[in-house]
C-alpha positions as CSV (number, residue, x, y, z in Angstrom):
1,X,0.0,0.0,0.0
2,X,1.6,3.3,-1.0
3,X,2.5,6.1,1.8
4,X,0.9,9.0,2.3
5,X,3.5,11.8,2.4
6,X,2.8,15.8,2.9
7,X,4.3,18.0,-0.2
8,X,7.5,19.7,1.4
9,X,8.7,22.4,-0.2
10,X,12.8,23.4,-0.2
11,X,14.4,26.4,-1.6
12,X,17.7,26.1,-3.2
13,X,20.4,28.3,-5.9
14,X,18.7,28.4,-9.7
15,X,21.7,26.7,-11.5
16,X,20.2,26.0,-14.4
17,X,16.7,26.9,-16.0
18,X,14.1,24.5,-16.6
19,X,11.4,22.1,-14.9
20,X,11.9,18.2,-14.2
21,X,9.6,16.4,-12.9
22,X,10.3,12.6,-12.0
23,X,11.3,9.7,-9.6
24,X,15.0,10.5,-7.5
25,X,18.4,8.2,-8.3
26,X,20.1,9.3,-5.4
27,X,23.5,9.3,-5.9
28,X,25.7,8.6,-3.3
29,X,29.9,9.1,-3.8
30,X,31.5,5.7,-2.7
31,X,33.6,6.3,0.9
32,X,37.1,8.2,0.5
33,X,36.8,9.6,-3.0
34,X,38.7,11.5,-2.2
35,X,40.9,11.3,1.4
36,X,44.2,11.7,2.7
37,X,45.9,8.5,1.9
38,X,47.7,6.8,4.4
39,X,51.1,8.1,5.0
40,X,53.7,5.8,4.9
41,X,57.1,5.4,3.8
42,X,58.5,3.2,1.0
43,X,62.0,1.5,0.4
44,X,64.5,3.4,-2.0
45,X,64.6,-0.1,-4.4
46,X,60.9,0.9,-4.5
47,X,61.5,4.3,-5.9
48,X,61.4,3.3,-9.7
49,X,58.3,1.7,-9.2
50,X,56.3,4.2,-7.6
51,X,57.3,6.8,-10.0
52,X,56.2,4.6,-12.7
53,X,53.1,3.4,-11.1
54,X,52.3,7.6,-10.9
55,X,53.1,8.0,-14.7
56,X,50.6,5.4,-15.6
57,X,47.9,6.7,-13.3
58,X,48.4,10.0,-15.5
59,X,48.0,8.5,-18.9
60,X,45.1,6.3,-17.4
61,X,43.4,9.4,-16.5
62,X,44.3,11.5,-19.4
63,X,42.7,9.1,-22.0
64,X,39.8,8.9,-19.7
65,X,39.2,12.4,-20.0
66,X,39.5,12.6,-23.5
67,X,36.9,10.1,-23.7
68,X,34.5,12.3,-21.6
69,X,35.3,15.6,-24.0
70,X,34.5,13.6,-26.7
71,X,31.3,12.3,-25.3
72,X,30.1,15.7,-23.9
73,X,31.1,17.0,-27.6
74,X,27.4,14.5,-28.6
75,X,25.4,15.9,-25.5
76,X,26.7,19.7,-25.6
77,X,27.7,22.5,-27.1
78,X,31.0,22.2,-28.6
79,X,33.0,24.9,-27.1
80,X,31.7,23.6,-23.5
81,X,34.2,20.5,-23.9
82,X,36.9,23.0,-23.5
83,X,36.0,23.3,-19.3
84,X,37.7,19.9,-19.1
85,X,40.9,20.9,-21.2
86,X,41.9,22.2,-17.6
87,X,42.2,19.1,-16.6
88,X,44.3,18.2,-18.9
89,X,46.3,20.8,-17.9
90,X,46.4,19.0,-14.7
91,X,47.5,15.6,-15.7
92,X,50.4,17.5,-18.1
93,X,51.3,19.8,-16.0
94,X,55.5,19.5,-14.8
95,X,55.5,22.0,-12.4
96,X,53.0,19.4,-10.3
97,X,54.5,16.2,-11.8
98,X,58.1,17.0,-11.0
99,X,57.4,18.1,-7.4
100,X,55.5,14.3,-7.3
101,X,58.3,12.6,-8.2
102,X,61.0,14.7,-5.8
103,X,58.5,13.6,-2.9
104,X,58.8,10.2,-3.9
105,X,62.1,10.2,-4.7
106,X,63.3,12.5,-1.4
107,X,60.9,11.5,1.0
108,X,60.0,8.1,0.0
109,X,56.7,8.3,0.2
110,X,54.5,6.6,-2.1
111,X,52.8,7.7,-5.1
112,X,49.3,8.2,-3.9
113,X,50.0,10.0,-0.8
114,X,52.8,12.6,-2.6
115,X,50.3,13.3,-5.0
116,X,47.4,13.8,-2.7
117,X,49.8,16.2,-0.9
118,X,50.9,18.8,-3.8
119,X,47.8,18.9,-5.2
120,X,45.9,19.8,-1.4
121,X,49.3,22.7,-1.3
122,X,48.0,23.7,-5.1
123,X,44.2,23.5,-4.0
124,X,45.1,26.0,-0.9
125,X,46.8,28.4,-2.7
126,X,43.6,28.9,-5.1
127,X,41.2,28.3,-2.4
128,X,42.7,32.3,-0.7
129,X,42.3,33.6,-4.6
130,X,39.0,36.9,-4.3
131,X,37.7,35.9,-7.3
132,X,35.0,33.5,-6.6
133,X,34.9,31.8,-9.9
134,X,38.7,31.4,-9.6
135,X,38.0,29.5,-6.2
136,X,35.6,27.6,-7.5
137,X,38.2,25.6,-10.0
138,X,39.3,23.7,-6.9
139,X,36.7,21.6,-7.7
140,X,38.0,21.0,-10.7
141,X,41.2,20.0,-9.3
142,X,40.0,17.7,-6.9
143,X,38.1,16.3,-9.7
144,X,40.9,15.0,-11.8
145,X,42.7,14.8,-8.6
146,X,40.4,12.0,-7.9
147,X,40.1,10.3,-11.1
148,X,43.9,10.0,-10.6
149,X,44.1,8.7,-6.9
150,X,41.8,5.8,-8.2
151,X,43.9,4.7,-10.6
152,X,46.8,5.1,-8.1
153,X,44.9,3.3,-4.9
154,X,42.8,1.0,-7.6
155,X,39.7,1.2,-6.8
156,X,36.9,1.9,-9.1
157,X,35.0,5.1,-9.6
158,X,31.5,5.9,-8.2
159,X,28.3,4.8,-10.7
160,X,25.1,6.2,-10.7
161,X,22.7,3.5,-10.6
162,X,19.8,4.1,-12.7
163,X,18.0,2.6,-15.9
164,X,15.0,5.1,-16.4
165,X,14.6,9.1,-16.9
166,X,15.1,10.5,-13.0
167,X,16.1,13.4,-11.1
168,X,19.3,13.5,-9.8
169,X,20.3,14.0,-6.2
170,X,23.6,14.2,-4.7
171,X,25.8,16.0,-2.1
172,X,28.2,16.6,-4.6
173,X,28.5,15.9,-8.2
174,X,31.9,16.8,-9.9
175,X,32.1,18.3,-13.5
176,X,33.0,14.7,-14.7
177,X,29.9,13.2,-13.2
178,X,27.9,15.9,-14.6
179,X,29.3,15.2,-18.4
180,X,28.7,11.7,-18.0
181,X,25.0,11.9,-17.0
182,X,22.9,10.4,-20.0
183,X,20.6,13.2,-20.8
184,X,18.7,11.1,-22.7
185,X,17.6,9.4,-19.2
186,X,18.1,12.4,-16.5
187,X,15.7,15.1,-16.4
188,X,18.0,17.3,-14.0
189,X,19.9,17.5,-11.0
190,X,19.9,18.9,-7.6
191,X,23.4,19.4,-5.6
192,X,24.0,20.2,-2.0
193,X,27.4,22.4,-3.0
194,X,28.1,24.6,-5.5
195,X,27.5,27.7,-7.5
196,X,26.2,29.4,-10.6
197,X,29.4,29.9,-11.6
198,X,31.1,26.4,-11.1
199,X,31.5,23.9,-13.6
200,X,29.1,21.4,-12.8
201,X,26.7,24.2,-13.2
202,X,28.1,25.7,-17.0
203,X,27.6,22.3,-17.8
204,X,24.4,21.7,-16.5
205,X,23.1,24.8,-18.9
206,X,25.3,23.9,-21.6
207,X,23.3,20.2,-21.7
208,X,20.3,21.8,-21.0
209,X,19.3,20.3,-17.6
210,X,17.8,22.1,-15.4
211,X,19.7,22.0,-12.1
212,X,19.4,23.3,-9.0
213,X,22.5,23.9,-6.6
214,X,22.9,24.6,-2.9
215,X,20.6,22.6,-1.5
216,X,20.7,22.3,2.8
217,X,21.7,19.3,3.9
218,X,18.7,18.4,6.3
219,X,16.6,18.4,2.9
220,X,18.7,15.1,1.8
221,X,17.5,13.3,4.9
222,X,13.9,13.5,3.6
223,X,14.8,11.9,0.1
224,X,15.0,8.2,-0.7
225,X,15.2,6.7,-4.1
226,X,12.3,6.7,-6.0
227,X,10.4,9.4,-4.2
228,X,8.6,11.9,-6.5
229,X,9.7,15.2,-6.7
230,X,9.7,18.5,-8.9
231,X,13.0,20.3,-9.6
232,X,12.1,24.2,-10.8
233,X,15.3,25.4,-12.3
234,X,13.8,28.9,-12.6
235,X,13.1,29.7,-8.6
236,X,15.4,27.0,-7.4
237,X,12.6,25.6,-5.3
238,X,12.5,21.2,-4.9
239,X,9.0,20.0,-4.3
240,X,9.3,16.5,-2.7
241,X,5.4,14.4,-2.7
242,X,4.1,17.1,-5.1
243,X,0.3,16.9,-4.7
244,X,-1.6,15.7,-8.1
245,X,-2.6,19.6,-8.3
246,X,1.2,20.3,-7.8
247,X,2.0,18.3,-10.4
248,X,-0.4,19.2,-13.0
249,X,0.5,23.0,-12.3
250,X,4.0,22.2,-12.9
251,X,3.5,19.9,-16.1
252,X,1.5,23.1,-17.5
253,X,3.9,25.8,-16.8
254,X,6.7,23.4,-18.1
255,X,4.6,23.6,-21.8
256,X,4.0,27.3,-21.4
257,X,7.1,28.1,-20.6
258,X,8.6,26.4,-23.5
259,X,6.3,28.6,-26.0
260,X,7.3,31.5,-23.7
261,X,10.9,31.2,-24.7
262,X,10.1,30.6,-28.4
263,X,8.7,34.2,-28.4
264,X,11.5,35.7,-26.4
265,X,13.9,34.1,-29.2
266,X,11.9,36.7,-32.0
267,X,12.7,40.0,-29.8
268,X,16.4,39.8,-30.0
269,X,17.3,41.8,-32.4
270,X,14.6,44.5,-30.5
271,X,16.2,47.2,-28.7
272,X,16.4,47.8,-24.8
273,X,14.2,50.8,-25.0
274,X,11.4,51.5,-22.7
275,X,7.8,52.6,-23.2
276,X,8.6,56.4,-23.4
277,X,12.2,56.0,-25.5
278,X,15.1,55.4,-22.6
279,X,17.5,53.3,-24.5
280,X,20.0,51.1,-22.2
281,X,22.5,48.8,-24.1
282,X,22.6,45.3,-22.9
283,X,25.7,43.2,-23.1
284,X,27.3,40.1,-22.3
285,X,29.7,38.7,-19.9
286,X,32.3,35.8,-20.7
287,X,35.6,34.3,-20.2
288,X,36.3,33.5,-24.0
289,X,36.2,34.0,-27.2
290,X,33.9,31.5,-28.1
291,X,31.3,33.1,-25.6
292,X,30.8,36.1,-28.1
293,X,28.6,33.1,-30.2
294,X,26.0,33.0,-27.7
295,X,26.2,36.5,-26.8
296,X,25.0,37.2,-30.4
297,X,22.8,34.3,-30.3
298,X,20.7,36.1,-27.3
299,X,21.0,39.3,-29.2
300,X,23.6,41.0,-27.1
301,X,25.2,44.1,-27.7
302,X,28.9,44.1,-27.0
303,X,31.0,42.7,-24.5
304,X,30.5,44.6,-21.2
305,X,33.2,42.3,-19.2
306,X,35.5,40.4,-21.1
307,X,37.2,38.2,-17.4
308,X,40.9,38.2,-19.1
309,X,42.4,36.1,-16.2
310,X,41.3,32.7,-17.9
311,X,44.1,33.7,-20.3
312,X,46.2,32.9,-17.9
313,X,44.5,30.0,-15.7
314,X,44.1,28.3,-19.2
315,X,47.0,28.8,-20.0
316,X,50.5,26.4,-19.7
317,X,52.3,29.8,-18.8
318,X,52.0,33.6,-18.8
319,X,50.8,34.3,-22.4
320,X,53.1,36.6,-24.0
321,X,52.3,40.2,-25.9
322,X,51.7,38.3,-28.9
323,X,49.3,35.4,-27.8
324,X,47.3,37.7,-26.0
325,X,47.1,40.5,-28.8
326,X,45.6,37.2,-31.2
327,X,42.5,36.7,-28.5
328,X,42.3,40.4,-28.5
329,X,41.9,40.6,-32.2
330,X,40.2,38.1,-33.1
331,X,37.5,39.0,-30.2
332,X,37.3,42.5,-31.5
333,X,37.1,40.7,-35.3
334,X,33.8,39.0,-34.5
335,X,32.0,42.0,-32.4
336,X,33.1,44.0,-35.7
337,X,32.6,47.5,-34.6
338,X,30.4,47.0,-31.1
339,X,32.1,47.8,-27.8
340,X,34.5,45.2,-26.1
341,X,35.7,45.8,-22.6
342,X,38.0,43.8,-21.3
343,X,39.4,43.6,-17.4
344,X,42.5,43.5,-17.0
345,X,44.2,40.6,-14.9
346,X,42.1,40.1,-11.7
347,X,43.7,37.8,-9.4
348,X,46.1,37.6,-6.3
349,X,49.3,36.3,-5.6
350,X,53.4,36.8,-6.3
351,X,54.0,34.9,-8.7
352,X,51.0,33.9,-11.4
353,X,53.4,31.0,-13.3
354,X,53.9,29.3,-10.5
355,X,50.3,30.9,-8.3
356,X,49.8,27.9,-6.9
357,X,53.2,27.9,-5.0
358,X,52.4,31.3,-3.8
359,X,52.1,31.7,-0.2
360,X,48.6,32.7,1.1
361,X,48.0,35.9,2.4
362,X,46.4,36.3,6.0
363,X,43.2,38.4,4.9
364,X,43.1,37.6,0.6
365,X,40.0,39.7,0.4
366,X,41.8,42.8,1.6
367,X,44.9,41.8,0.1
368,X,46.6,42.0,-3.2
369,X,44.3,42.1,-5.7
370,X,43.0,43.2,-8.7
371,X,45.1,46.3,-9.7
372,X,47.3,46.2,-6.6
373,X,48.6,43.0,-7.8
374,X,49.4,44.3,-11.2
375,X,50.6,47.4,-10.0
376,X,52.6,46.4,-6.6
377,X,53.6,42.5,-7.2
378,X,53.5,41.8,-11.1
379,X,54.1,45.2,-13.1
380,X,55.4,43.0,-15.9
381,X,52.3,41.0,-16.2
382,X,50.2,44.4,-16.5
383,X,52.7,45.8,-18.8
384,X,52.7,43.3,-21.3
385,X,48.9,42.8,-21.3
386,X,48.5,46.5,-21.4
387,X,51.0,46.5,-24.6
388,X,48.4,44.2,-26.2
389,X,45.7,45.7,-25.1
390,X,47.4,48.9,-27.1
391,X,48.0,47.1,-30.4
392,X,44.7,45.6,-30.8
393,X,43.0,48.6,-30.1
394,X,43.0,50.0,-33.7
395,X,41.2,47.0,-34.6
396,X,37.7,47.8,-33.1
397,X,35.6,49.3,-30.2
398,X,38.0,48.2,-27.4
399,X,37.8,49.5,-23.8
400,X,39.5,48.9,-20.6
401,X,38.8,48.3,-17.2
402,X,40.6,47.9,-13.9
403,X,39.5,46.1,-11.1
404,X,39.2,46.8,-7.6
405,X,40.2,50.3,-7.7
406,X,40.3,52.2,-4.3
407,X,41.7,55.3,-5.0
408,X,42.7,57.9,-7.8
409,X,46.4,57.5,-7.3
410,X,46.0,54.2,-9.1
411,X,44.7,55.5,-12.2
412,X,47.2,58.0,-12.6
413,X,49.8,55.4,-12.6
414,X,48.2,53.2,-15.0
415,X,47.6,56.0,-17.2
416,X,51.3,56.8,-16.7
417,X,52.5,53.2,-17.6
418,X,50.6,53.5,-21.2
419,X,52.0,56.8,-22.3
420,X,55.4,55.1,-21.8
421,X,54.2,52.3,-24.0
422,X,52.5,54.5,-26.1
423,X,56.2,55.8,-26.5
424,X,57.8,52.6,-26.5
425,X,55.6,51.2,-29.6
426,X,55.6,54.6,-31.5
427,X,59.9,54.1,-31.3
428,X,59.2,50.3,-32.1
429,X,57.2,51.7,-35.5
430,X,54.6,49.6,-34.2
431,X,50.9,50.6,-34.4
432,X,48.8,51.4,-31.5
433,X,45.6,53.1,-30.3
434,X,46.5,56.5,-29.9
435,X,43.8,56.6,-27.2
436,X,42.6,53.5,-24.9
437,X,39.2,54.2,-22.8
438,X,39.7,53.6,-19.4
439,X,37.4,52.5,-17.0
440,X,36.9,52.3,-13.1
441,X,35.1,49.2,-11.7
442,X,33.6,50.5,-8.8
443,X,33.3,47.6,-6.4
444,X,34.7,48.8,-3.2
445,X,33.1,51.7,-0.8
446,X,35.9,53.6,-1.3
447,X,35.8,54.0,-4.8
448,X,32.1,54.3,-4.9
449,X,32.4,57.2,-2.6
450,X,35.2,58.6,-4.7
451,X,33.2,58.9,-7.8
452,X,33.8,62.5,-8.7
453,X,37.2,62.7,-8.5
454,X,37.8,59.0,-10.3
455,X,35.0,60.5,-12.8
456,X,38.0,63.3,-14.0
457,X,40.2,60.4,-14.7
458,X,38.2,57.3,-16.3
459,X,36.0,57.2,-19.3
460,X,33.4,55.1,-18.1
461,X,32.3,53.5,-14.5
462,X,31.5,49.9,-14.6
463,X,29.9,49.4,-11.2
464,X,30.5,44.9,-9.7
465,X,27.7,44.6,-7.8
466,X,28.8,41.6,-6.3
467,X,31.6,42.6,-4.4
468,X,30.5,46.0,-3.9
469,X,27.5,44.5,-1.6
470,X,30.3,42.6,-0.1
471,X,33.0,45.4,1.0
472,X,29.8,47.4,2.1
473,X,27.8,45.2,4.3
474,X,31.0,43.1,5.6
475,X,29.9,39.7,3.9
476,X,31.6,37.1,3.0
477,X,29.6,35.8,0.0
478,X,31.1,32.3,0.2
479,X,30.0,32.1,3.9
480,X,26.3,30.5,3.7
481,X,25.4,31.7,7.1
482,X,25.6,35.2,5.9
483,X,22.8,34.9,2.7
484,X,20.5,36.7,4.7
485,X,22.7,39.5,4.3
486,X,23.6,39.6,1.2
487,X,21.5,42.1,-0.4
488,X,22.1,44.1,-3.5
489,X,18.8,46.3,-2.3
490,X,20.3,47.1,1.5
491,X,19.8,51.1,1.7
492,X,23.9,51.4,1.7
493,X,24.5,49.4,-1.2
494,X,21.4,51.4,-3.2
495,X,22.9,54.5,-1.9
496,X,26.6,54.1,-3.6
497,X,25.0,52.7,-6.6
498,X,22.7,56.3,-6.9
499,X,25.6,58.4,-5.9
500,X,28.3,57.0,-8.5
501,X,25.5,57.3,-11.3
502,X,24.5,60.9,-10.5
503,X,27.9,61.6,-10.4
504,X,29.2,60.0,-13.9
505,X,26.0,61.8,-15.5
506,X,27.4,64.7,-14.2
507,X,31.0,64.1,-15.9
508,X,29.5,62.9,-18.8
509,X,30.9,59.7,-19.2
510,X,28.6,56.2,-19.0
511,X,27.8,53.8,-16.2
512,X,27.3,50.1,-16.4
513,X,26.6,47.2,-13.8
514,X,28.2,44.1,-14.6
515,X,27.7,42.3,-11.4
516,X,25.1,39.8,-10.9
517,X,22.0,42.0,-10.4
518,X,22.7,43.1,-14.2
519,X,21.1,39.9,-15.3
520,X,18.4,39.2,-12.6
521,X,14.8,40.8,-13.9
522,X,14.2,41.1,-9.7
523,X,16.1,44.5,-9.7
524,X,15.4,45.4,-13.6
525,X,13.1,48.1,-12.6
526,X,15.3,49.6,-10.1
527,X,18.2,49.5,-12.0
528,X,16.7,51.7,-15.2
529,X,14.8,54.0,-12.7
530,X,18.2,55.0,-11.6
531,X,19.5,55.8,-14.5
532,X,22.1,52.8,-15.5
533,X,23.4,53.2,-19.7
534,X,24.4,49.3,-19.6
535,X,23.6,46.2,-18.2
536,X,26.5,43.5,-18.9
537,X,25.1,40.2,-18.0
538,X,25.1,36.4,-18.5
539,X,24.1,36.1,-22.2
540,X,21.1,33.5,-20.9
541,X,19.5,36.4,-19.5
542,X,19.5,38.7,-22.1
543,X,16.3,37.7,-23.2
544,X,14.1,38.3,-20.0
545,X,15.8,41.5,-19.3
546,X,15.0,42.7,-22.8
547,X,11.6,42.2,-22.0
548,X,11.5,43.8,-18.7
549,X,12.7,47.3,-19.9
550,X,10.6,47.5,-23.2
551,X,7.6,46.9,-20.6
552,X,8.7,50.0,-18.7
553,X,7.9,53.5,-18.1
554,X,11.2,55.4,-17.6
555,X,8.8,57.9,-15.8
556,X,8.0,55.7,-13.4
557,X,10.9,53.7,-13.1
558,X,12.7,56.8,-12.1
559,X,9.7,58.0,-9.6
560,X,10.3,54.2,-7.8
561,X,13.8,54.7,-7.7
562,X,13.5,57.9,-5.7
563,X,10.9,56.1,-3.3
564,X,13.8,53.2,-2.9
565,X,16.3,55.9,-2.0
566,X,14.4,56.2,0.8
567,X,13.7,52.9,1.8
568,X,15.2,51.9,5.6
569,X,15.2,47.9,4.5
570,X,16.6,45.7,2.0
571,X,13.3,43.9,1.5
572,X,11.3,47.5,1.4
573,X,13.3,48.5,-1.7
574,X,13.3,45.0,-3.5
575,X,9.2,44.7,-3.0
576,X,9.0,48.6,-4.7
577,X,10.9,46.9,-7.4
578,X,9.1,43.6,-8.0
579,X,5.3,45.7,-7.5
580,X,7.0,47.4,-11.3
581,X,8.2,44.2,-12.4
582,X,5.0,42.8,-12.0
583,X,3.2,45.5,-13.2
584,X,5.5,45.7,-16.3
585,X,6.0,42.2,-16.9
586,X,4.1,39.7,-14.9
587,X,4.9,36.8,-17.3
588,X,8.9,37.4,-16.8
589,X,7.8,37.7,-12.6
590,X,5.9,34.4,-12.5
591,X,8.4,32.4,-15.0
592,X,12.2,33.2,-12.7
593,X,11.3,34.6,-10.0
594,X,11.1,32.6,-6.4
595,X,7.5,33.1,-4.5
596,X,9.7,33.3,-1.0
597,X,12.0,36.0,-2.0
């Protein structure tokens, strides 16, 4: 006789968009996937062996990951295989392989436990990185990290045991679990870690399975195989015993949905222009070239943040003037004359060839980073992408921006640095933009609240939401005890935001957002009511956003602004601006918007 269960209702992170609805195949990782192996030491006659033994491990995993790409190349987009060429980075890479073999070799330890133990010294080093996409590849790491140890400790990899179409559910599922899910039998996945911006997620949207990340732990104590349950990739929410009503709801939005999107496809080569003529431009944000194809594909407008650090994470080594002015160019090449902004290296540490090695700082989020890192540890790194950046400039639209600015001083010193290399190239006969836009990303208090004198020096404000809410309000993003304070809508936050808008319409020179709030229709309304010239965003959401501000009244967008300005709470504000989304567009409200936020 079947149980009678109540419908519970949990709210997780929207990975990826999308409705499943189906049985659970709850996955569970087999015990010490990955663990400290046992430390022990072996006998010098053993050496050989061991280093052998470690060689083979590589090249078992290496072909095993070739295998994957070339699976996920039938499943996925094509340029999405390239997140697992990282990897094999990983299982080439000397730096780590020699250091391996000096361990076994010096220490006489044995292959499993010398590689566990430079990798964990390369996975700390990343781990203290600010960016949190950068911090996020540890994952990755660990992932091939693992596929390695079980080839070295020989023991088999974990299988997910299904043979019909289910949700997944796991604790964890790494980017190589994730590409070899059969999509022709899983309708979607929900993960207790992660982000939007890890892997596991970029792949969940580049298969087109709606996923659904951060779910709390006590939620996975509720689950057993086979229960019924409804992932919504839109709000994030996990229904578990939907009702029959539930589930009929779900099944109909599902098909409405689907002709929703169909529609939105038609507008893209609309403008971004309200009701009463307000034109914004809306652009997209990526980490490589072969982004720009969707960005086009969703009808964007330029590149509002091109993330140049995967350059050089991607990379074997530093990639010199050359390599870098080819991405440049042939970036600029396919955006033809629309604007590209690119950001110029934003990570930490000493020493980016060997970054891993680096020693972490006490405080990385108030350390060196961003431009202090190019400007006070690595001037030669700056120097040569800012060469590039020079030569490729008289190719196209191309614009620069530097990250985590605090005060004018470093401006003026970039701005210094390429008038010598103006000079330098103009000696060298070589030709050069004669004038490079610069930009300020305004993501700190300090520099928000240093607007007008930055606005003298820069071309163009770019304003990163994300870690702007973070310097103001004190929160550690990462830190999942803190969400409740996360708030792009707290009165501070809204207050920079206003100030370093009135401030660069008073210079003259534009404004964008690129941080997260760019692409979320929640804070649409707000955003145009106060004045913003771009929104750079996750191509995905260009659609929906599109949609949002040709629904709007600039008029009224700007009145609600003023009455958010004057809002003592985070969720006053964000309620003035979901009453106008609603208004405006109730069909882009209902479709990604969660009911409990």
């Amino acid at each position: 006789m079947p149980e009678n269960h109540s419908e519970i209702i949990c709210q997780g992170i929207a990975a990826s968009s999308g409705y499943a609805i189906g049985r659970v195949c709850f996955v569970r990782q087999e015990e010490g996937f990955y663990i400290e192996p046992v430390d022990s030491t072996i006998s010098e006659s053993a050496v050989a062996d061991e280093i052998s033994h470690f060689h083979a491990a590589l090249d078992a995993a290496r072909n095993e990951i070739l295998h994957l790409q070339n699976e996920l190349r039938r499943k996925a987009d094509a340029h999405d295989v390239g997140i697992f060429d990282a990897q094999l980075l990983i299982t080439d890479d000397q730096l780590l392989t020699r250091e391996v073999e000096q361990m076994i070799s010096n220490q006489l330890k044995p292959a499993d436990y010398a590689f566990f133990k430079v990798v964990e010294k390369f996975v700390a080093a990343i781990s203290v990185m600010p960016d949190n996409y950068i911090k996020e590849r540890t994952a990755d790491i660990r992932d091939v990290a693992a596929r390695i140890l079980n080839h070295l400790q020989r023991r088999s990899d974990s299988s997910m045991d299904y043979d019909d179409q289910r949700i997944i559910l796991a604790h964890d599922l790494t980017p190589s679990d994730t590409a070899a899910l059969d999509r022709r039998r899983v309708l979607g996945f929900a993960v207790e870690t992660g982000s939007t911006t890890s892997h596991t997620a970029i792949l969940a949207r580049s298969m087109q399975l709606p996923a659904v990340l951060g779910i709390p732990g006590d939620f996975f104590e509720q689950v057993k195989d086979n229960d019924m349950l409804i992932l919504d990739g839109y709000s994030g929410k996990l229904i578990l015993h939907p009702t029959r009503e539930t589930e009929a709801e779900y099944r109909r939005k599902a098909e409405e949905t689907l002709i929703f999107f169909h529609k939105l496809a038609d507008e893209k080569r609309l403008s971004a222009e309200t009701c009463d003529g307000f034109v914004l431009q809306l652009s997209g944000n990526i980490e490589k070239v072969e982004d720009i194809e969707t960005v086009h594909e969703f009808g964007g407008v330029g590149i509002g943040l091109f993330r140049s650090e995967y350059m050089f994470l991607n990379a074997s080594g530093l990639p010199n003037e050359e390599e870098q002015l080819d991405i440049y160019c042939e970036m600029l090449a396919k955006m033809k004359n629309e604007p590209v902004v690119v950001r110029t290296l934003d990570i930490g540490g000493d020493k980016l060839d060997q970054a891993l090695q680096r020693y972490a700082e006490p405080n990385p989020f108030l350390g060196l980073r961003g431009i202090r890192f190019c400007l006070r540890e690595r001037p030669d790194i700056l120097r040569t992408q800012l060469r590039a950046l020079l030569r490729a400039g008289i190719f196209g639209n191309l614009k620069v921006m530097l990250p985590m600015v605090t005060c004018v001083e470093e401006i003026i010193e970039v701005k210094k640095l390429i008038s010598q290399l103006q000079e330098e190239l103009h000696y060298e006969h070589i030709e050069h933009a004669l004038h490079l836009p610069i930009g300020a990303m305004i993501e700190t208090p300090a520099a928000a609240l240093l607007a007008g004198p930055l606005a003298k020096v820069v071309d163009f404000f770019s304003i990163g939401t994300n870690d702007l809410v973070q310097y103001t309000l004190a929160v550690d993003r990462t830190n999942e005890r803190l969400n409740y304070l996360d708030m792009p809508t707290h009165p501070a936050v809204l207050t920079l935001i206003a100030n370093c808008i009135a401030v660069a319409r008073k210079h003259n020179i534009p404004v964008s957002v690129c941080g997260q709030i760019a692409g979320d229709p929640r804070f649409t309304p707000l955003l145009v009511g106060l004045g913003v010239n771009e929104l750079s965003m996750p191509p995905a959401m260009l659609g929906p956003v599109r949609r949002v501000i040709r629904k709007l009244q600039m008029a009224d967008a700007e009145l609600a602004a003023m009455e958010v300005l004057e809002c003592e709470t985070s969720a006053k504000a964000l309620e003035i601006s979901m009453k106008m989304l609603r208004d405006a567009a109730p069909e882009i409200a209902e479709l990604i918007v969660p009911e409990n936020k």
